[in-house]
MARDREN-38336 format. One record per atom (N, C-alpha, C): x, y, z; residue in one letter; residue number from 0; atom name. Coordinates in steps of 0.02 Angstrom, whole numbers. Layout:
REM MARDREN-38336
@X = X Y = Y Z = Z res = a n = NUM atom = CA
...
REM end
This chain:
REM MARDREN-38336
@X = 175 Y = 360 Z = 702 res = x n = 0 atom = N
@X = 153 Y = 412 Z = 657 res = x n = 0 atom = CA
@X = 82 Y = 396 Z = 633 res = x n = 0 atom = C
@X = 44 Y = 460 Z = 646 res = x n = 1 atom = N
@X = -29 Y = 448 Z = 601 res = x n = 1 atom = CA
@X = -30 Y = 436 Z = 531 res = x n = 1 atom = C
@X = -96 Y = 416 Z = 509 res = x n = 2 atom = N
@X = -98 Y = 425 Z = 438 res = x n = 2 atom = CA
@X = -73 Y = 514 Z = 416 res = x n = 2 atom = C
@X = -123 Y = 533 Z = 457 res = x n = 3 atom = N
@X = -111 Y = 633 Z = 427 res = x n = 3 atom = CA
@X = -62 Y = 649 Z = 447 res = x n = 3 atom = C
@X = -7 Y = 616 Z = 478 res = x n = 4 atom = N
@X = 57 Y = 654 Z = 504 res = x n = 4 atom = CA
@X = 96 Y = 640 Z = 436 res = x n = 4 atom = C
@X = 80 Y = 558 Z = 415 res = x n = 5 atom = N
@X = 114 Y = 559 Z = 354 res = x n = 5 atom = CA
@X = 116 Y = 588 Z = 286 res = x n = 5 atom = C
@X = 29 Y = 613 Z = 292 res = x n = 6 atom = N
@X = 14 Y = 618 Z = 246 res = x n = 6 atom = CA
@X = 49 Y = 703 Z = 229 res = x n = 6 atom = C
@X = 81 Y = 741 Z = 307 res = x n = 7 atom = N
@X = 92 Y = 801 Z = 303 res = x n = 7 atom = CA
@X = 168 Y = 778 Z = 283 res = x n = 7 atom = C
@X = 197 Y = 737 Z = 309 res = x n = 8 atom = N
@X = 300 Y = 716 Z = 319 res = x n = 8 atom = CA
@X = 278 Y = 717 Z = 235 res = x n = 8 atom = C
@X = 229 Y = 658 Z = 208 res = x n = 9 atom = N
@X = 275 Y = 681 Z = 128 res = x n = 9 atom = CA
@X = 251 Y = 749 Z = 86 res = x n = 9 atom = C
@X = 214 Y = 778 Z = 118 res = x n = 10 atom = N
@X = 199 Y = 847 Z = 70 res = x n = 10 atom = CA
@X = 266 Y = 890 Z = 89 res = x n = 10 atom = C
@X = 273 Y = 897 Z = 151 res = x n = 11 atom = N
@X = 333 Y = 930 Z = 156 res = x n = 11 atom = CA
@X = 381 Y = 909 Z = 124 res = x n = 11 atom = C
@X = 405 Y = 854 Z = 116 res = x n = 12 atom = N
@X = 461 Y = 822 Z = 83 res = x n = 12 atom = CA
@X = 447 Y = 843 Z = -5 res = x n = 12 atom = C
@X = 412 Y = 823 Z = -13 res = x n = 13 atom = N
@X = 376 Y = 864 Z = -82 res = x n = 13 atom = CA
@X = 399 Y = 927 Z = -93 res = x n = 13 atom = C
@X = 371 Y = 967 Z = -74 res = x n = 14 atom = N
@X = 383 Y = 1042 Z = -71 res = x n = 14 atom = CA
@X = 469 Y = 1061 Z = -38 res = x n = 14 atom = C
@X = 494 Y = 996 Z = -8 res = x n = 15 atom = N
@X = 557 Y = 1030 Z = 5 res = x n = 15 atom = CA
@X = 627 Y = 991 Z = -31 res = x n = 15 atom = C
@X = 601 Y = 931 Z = -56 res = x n = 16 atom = N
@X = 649 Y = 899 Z = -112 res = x n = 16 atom = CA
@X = 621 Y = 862 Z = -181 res = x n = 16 atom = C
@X = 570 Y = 888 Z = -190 res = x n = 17 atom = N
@X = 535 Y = 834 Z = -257 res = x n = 17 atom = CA
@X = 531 Y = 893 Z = -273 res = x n = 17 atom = C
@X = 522 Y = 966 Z = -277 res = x n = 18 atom = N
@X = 499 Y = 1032 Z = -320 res = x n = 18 atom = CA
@X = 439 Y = 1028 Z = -351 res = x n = 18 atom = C
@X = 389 Y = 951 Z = -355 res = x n = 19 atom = N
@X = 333 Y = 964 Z = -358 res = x n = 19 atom = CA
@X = 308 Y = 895 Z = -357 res = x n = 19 atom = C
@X = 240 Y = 876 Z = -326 res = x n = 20 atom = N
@X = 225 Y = 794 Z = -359 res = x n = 20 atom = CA
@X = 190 Y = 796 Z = -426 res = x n = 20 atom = C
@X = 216 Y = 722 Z = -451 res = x n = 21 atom = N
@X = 221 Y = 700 Z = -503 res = x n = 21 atom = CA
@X = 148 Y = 703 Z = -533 res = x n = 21 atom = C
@X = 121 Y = 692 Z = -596 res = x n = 22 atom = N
@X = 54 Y = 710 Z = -610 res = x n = 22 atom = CA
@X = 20 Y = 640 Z = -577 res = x n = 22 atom = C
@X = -47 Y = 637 Z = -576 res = x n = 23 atom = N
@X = -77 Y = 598 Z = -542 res = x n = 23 atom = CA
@X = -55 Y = 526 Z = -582 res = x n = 23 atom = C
@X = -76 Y = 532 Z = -641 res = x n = 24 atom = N
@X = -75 Y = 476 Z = -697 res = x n = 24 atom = CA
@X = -4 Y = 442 Z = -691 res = x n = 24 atom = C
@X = 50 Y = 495 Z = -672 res = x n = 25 atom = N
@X = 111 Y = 460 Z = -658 res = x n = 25 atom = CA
@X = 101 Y = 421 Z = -596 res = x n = 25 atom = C
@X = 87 Y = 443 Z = -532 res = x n = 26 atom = N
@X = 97 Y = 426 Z = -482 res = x n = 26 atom = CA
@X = 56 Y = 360 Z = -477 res = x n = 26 atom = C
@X = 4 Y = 361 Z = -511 res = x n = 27 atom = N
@X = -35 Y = 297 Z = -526 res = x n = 27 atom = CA
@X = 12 Y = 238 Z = -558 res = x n = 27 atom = C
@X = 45 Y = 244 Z = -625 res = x n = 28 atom = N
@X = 76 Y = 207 Z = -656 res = x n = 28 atom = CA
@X = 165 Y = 182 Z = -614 res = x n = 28 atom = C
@X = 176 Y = 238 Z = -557 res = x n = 29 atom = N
@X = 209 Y = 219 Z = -505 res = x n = 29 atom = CA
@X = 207 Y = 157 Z = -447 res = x n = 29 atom = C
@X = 129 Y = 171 Z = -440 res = x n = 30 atom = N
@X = 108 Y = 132 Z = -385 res = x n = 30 atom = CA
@X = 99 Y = 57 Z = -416 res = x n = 30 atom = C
@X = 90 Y = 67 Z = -475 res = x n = 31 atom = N
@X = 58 Y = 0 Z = -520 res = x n = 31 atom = CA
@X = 140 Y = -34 Z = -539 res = x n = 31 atom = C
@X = 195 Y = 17 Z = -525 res = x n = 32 atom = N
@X = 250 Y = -26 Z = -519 res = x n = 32 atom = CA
@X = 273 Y = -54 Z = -478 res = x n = 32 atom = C
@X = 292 Y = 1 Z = -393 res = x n = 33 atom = N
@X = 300 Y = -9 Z = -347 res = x n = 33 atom = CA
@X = 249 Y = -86 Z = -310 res = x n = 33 atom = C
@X = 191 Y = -108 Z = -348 res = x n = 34 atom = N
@X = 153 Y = -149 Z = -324 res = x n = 34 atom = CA
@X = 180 Y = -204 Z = -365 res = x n = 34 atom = C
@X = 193 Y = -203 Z = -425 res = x n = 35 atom = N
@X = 218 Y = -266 Z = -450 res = x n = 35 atom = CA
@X = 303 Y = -288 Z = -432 res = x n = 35 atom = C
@X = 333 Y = -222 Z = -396 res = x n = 36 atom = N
@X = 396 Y = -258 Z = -367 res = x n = 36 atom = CA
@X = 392 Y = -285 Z = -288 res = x n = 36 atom = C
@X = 347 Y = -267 Z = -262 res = x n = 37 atom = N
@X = 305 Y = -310 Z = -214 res = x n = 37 atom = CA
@X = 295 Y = -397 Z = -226 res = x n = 37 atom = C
@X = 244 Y = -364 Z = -256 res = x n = 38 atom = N
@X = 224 Y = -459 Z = -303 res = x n = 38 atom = CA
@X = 269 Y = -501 Z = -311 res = x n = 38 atom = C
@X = 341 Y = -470 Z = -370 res = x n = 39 atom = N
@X = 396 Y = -520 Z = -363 res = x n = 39 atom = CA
@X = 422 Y = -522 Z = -297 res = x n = 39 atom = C
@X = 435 Y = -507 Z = -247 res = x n = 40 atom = N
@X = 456 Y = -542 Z = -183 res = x n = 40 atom = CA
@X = 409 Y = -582 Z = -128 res = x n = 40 atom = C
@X = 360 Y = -568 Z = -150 res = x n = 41 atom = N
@X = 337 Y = -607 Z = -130 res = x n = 41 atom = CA
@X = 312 Y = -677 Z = -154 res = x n = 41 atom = C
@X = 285 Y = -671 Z = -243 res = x n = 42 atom = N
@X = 295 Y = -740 Z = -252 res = x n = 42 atom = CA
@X = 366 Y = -770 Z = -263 res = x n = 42 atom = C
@X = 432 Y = -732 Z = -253 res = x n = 43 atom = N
@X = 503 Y = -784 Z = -215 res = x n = 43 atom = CA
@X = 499 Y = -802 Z = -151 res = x n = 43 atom = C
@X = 476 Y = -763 Z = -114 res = x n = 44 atom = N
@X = 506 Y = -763 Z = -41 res = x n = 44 atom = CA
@X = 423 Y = -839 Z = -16 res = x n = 44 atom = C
@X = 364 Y = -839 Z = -39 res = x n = 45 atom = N
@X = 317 Y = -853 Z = -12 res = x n = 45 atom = CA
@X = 293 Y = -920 Z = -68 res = x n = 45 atom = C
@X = 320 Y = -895 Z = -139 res = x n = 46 atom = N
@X = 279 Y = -928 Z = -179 res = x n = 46 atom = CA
@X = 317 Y = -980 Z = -216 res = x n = 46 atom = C
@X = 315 Y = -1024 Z = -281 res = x n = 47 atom = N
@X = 351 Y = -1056 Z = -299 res = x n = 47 atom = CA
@X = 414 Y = -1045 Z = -349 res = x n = 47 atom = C
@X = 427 Y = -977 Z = -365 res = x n = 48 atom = N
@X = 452 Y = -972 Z = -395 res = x n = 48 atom = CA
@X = 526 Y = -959 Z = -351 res = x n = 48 atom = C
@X = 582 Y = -955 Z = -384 res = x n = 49 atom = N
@X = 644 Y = -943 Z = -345 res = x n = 49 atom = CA
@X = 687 Y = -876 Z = -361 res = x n = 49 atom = C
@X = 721 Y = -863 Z = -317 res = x n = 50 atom = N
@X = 775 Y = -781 Z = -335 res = x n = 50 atom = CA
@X = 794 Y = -791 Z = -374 res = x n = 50 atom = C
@X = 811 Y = -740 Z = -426 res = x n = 51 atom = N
@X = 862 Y = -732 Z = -465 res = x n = 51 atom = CA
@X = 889 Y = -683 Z = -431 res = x n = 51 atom = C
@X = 974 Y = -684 Z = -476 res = x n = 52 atom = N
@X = 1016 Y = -657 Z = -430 res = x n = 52 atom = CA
@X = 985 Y = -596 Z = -412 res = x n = 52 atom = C
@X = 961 Y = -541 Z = -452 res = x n = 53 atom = N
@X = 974 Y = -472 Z = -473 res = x n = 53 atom = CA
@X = 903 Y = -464 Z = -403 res = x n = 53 atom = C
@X = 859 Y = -516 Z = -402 res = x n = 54 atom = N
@X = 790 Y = -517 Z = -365 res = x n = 54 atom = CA
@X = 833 Y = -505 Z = -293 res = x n = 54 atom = C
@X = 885 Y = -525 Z = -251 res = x n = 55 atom = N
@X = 900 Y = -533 Z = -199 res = x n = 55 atom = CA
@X = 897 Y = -452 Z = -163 res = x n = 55 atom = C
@X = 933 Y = -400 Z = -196 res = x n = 56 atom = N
@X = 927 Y = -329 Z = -183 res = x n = 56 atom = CA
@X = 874 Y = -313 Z = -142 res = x n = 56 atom = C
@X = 806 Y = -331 Z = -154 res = x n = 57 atom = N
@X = 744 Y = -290 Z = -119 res = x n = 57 atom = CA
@X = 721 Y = -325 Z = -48 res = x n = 57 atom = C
@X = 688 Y = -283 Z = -48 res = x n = 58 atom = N
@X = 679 Y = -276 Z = 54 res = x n = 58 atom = CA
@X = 626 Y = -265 Z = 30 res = x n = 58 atom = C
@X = 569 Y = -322 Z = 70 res = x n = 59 atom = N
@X = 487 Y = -318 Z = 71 res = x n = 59 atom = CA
@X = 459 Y = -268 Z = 112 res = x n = 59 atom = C
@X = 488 Y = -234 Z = 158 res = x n = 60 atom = N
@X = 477 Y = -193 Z = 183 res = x n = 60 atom = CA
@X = 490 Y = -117 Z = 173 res = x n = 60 atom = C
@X = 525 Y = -111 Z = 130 res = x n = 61 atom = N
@X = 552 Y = -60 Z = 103 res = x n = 61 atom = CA
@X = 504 Y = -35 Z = 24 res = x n = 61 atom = C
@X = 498 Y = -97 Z = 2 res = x n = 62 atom = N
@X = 435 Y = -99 Z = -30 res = x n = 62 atom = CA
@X = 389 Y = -92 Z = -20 res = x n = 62 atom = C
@X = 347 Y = -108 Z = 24 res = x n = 63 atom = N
@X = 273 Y = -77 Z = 62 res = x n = 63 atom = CA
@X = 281 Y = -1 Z = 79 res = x n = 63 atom = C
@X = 345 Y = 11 Z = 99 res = x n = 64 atom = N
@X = 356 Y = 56 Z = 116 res = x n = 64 atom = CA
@X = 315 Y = 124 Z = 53 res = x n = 64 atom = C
@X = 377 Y = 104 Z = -1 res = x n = 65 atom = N
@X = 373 Y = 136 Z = -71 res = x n = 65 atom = CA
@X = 311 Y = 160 Z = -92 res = x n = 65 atom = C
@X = 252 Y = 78 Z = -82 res = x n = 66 atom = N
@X = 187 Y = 79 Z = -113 res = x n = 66 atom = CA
@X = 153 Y = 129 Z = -49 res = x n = 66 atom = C
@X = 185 Y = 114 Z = 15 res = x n = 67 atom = N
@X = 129 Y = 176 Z = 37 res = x n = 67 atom = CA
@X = 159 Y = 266 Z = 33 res = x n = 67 atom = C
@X = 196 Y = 278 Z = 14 res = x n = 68 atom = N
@X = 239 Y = 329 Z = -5 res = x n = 68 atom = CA
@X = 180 Y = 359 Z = -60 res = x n = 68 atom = C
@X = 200 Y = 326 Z = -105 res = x n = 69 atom = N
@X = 136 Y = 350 Z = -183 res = x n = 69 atom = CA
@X = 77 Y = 340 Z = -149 res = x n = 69 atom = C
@X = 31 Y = 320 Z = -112 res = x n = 70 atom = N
@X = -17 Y = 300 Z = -103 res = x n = 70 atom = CA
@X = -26 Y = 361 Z = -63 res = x n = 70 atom = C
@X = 13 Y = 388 Z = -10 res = x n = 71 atom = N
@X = 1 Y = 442 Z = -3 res = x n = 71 atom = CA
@X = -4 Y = 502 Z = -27 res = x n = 71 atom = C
@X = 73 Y = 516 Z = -72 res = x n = 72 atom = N
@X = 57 Y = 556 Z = -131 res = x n = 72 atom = CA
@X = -10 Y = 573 Z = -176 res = x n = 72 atom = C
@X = -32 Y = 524 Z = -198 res = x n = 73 atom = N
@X = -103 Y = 533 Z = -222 res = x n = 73 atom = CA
@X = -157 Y = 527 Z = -171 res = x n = 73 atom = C
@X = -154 Y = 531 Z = -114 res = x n = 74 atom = N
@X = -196 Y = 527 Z = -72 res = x n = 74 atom = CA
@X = -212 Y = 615 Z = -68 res = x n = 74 atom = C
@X = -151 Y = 649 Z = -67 res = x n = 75 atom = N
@X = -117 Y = 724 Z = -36 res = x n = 75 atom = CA
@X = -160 Y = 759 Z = -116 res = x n = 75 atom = C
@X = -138 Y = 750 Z = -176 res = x n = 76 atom = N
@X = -152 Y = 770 Z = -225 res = x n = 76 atom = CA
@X = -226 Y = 757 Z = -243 res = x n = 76 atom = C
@X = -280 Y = 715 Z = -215 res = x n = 77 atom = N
@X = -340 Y = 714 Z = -244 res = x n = 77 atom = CA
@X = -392 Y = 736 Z = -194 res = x n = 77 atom = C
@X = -362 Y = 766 Z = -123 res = x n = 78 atom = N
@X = -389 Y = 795 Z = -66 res = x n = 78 atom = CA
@X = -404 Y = 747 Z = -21 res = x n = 78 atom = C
@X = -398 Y = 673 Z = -25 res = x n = 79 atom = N
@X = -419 Y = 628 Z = -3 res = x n = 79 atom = CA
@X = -378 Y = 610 Z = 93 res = x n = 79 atom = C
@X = -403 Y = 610 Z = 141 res = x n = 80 atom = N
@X = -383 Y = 618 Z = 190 res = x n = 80 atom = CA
@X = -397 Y = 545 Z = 209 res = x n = 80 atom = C
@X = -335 Y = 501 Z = 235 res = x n = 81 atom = N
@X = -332 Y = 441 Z = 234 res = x n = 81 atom = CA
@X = -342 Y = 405 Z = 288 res = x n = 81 atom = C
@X = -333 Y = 442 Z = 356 res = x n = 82 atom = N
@X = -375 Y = 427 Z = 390 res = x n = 82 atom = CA
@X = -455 Y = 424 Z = 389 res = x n = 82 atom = C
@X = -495 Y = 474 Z = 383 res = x n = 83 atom = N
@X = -574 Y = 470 Z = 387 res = x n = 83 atom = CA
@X = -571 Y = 413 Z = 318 res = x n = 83 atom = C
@X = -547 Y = 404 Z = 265 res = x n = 84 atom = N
@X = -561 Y = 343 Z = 234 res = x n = 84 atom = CA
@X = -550 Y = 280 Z = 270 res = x n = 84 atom = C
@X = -487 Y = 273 Z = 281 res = x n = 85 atom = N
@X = -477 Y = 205 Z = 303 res = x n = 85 atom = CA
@X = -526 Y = 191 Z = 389 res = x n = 85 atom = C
@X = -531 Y = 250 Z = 423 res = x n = 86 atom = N
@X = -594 Y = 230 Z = 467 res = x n = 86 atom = CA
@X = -648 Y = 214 Z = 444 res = x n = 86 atom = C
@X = -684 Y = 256 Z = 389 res = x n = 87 atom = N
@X = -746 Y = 266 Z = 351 res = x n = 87 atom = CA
@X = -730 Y = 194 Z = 339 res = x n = 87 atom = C
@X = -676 Y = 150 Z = 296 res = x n = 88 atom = N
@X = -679 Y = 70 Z = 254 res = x n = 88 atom = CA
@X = -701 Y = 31 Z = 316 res = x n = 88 atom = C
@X = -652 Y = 13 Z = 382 res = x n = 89 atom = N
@X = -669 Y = -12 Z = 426 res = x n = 89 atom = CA
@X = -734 Y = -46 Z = 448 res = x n = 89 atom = C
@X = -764 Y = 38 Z = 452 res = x n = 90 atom = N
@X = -850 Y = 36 Z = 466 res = x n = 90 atom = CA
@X = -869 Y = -10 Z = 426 res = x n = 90 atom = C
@X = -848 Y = 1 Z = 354 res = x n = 91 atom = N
@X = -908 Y = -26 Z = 287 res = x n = 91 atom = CA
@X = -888 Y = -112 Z = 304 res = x n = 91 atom = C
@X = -819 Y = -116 Z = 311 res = x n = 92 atom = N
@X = -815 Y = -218 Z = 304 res = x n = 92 atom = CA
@X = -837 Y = -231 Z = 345 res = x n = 92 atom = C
@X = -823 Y = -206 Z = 437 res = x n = 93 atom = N
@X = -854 Y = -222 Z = 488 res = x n = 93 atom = CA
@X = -948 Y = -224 Z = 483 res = x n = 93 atom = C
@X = -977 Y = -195 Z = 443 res = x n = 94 atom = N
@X = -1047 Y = -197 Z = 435 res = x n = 94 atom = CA
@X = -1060 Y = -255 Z = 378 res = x n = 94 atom = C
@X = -1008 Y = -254 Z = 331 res = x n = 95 atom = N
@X = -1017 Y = -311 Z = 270 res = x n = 95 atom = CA
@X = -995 Y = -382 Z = 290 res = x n = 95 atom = C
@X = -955 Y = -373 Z = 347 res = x n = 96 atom = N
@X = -921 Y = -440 Z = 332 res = x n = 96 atom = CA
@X = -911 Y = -468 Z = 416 res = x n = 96 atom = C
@X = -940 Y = -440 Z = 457 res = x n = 97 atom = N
@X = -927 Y = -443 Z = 519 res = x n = 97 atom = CA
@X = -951 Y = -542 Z = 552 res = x n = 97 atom = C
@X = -995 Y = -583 Z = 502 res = x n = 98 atom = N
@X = -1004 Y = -634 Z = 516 res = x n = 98 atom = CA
@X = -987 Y = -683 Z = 454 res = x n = 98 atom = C
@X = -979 Y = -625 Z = 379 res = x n = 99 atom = N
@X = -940 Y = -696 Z = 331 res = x n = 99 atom = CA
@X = -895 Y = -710 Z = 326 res = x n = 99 atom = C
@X = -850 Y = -684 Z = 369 res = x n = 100 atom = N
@X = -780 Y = -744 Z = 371 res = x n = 100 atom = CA
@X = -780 Y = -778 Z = 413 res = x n = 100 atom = C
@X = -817 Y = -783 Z = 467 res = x n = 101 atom = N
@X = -813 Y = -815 Z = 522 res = x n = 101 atom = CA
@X = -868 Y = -897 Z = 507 res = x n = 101 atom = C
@X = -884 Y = -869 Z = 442 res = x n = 102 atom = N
@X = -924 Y = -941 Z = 422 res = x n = 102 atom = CA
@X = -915 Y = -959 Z = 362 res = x n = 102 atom = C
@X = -852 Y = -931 Z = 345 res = x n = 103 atom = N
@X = -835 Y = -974 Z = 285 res = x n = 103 atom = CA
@X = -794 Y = -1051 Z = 299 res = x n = 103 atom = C
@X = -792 Y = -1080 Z = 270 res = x n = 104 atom = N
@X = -786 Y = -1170 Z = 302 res = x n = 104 atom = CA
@X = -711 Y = -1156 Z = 267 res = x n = 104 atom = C
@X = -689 Y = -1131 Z = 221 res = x n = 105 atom = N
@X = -621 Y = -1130 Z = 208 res = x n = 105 atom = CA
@X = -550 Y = -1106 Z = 250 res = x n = 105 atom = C
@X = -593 Y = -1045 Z = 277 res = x n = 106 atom = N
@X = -538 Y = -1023 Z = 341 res = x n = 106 atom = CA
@X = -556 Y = -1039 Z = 410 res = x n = 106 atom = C
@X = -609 Y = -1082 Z = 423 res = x n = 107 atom = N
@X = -626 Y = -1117 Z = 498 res = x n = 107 atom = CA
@X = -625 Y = -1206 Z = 494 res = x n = 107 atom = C
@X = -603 Y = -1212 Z = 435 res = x n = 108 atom = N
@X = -603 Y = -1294 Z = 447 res = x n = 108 atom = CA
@X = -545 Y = -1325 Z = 470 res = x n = 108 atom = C
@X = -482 Y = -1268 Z = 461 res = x n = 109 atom = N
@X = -437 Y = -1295 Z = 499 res = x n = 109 atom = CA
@X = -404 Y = -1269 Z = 561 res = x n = 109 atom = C
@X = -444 Y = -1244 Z = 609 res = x n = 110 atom = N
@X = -443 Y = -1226 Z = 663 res = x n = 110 atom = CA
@X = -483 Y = -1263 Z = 732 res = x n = 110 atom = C
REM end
């Protein structure tokens, strides 16, 4: 699936089981959740902290999932077309950054 295929699957889904999307400010304060239940599985699953029981339920993938769900939602709602961005970003790091990671001594010293 494309970005714009998705970006059409959730408008339709919108318009055919949400009866409307949520205001932007919500969908923001969504994503700012959906991203911090991210965070906790990953600092369990990656970091030092450990599960609690109730933590075991979520699927990291199901979670990314979520965060790109809203991410599209407000993508759909501010006219923003997420392909020509995320190509348009590409361009910009590939022009910004196309030789400083490759010489940073932190991610080539142990290779």
């Amino acid at each position: 699936m494309t970005l714009a295929e998705a970006q059409k699957t959730v408008d339709n889904w919108i318009k055919t089981y949400g009866v409307r999307y949520f205001s932007e400010l919500t969908n923001m304060a969504i994503l700012t959740e959906e991203t911090g239940e991210l965070a906790r599985i990953i600092a369990r699953k990656f970091g030092d902290q450990s599960f609690k029981a109730d933590d075991k339920k979520y699927d990291l993938a199901d979670e990314m999932a979520d965060i790109l769900w809203v991410l599209i939602c407000l993508a759909n709602q501010t006219g923003v077309d997420l392909e020509k961005a995320f190509d348009k970003n590409i361009k910009k790091k590939t022009a910004r950054d196309s030789q400083r990671h490759q010489q940073n001594e932190k991610l080539t010293d142990n290779l």
